[in-house]
VEXDREN-2710 file (C-alpha; in Angstrom, 1 decimal):
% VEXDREN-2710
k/r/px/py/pz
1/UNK/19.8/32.2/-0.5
2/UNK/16.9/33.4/1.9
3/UNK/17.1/36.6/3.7
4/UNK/18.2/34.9/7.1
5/UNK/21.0/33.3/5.2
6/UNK/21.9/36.8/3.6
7/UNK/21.5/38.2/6.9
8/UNK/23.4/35.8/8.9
9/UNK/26.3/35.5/5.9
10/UNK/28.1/38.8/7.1
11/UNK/27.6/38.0/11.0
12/UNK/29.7/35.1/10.5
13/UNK/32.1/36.8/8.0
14/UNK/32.4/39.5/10.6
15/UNK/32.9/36.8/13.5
16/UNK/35.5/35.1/11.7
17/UNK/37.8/38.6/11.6
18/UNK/37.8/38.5/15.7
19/UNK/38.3/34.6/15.7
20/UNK/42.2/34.9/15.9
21/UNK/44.2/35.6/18.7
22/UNK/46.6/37.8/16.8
23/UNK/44.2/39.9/15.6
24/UNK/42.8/40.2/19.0
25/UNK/46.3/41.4/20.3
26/UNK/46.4/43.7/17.6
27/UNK/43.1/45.2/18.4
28/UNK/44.1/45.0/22.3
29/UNK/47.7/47.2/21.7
30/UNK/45.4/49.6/19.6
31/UNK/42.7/50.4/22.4
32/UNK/43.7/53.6/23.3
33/UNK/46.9/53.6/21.2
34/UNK/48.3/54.6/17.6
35/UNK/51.0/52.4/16.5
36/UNK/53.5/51.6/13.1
37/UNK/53.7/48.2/12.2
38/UNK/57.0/47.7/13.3
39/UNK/55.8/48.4/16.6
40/UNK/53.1/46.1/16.5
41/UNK/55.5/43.4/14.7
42/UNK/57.7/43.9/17.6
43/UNK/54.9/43.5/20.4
44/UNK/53.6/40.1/18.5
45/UNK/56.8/38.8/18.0
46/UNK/55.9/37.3/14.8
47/UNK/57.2/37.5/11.0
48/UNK/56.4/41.1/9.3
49/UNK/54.5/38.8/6.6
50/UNK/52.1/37.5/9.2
51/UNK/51.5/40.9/10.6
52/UNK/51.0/42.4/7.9
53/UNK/48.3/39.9/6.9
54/UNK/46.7/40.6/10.2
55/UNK/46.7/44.0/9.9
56/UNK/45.0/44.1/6.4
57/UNK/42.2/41.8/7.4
58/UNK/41.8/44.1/10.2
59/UNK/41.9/47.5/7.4
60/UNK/39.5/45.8/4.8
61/UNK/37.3/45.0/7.8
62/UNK/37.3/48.6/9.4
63/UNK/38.0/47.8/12.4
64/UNK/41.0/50.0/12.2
65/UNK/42.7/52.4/9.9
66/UNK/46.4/53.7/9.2
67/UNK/47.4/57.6/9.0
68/UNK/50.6/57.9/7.2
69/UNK/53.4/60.0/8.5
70/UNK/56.5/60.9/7.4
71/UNK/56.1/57.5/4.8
72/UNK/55.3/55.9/8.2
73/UNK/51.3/54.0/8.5
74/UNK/50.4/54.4/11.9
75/UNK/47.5/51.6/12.9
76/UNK/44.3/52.9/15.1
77/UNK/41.2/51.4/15.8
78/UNK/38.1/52.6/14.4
79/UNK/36.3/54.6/17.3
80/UNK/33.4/54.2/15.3
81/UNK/33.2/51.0/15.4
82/UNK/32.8/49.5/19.5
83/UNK/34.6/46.4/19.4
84/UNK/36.0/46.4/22.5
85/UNK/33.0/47.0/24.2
86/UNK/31.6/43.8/21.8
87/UNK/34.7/41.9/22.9
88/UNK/34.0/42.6/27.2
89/UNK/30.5/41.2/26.0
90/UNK/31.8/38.0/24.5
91/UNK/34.8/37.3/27.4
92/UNK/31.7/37.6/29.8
93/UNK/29.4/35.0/27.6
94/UNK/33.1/32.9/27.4
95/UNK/33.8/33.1/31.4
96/UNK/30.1/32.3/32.1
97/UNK/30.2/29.2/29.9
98/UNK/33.6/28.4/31.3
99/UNK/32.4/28.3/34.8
100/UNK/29.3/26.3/34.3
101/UNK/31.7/23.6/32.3
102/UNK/34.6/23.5/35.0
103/UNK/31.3/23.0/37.6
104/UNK/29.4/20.4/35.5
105/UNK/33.2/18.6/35.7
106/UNK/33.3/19.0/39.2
107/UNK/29.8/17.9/39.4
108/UNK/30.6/15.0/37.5
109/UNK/34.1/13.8/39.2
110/UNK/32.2/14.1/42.4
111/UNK/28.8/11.7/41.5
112/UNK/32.0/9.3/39.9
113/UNK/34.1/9.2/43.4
114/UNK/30.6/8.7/44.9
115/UNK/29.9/5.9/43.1
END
């Protein structure tokens, strides 16, 4: 494996962890917020399984981090690590594409009704 392929390896890994809109939720309710995963089941109306499994990928990751109280985890994200900021930066790359897209179709339905 060369070093670009060792380098790249755990950009993709890493890119993979945000590439799921649960885990984006569950990032999104734990901006500025500490929550139990009961709360969080609750919010994403899904199975406690499937949380669960969300919220682990997003432990082993560090992207966030439980406290326990009273026998109780409580889920934060890791203010060390600036995903949201990272996530504004890639919903602006996403719009941008998006807009060019939705005017190339435009472009394109107009040249066809030309024709």
């Amino acid at each position: 494996m060369s070093l670009e392929d060792k380098i790249k390896k755990p950009i993709v890994e890493f890119l993979k962890v945000l590439a799921d809109t649960t885990r984006l939720e569950i990032l999104d309710y734990l901006e500025d917020n500490e929550m139990p995963a009961s709360e969080i089941k609750k919010k994403l109306d899904r199975s406690q399984s499937t949380t669960s499994k969300h919220l682990n990928i997003l432990v082993d990751n560090n992207l966030i981090y439980f406290e326990k109280k009273n026998n109780i985890k409580y889920y934060k994200q890791n203010k060390n690590i600036d995903v949201n900021n990272l996530l504004r930066q890639i919903n602006s790359i996403a719009t941008t594409i998006n807009k060019e897209k939705l005017k190339d179709i435009r472009d394109a339905d107009i040249i066809e009704t030309l024709s």
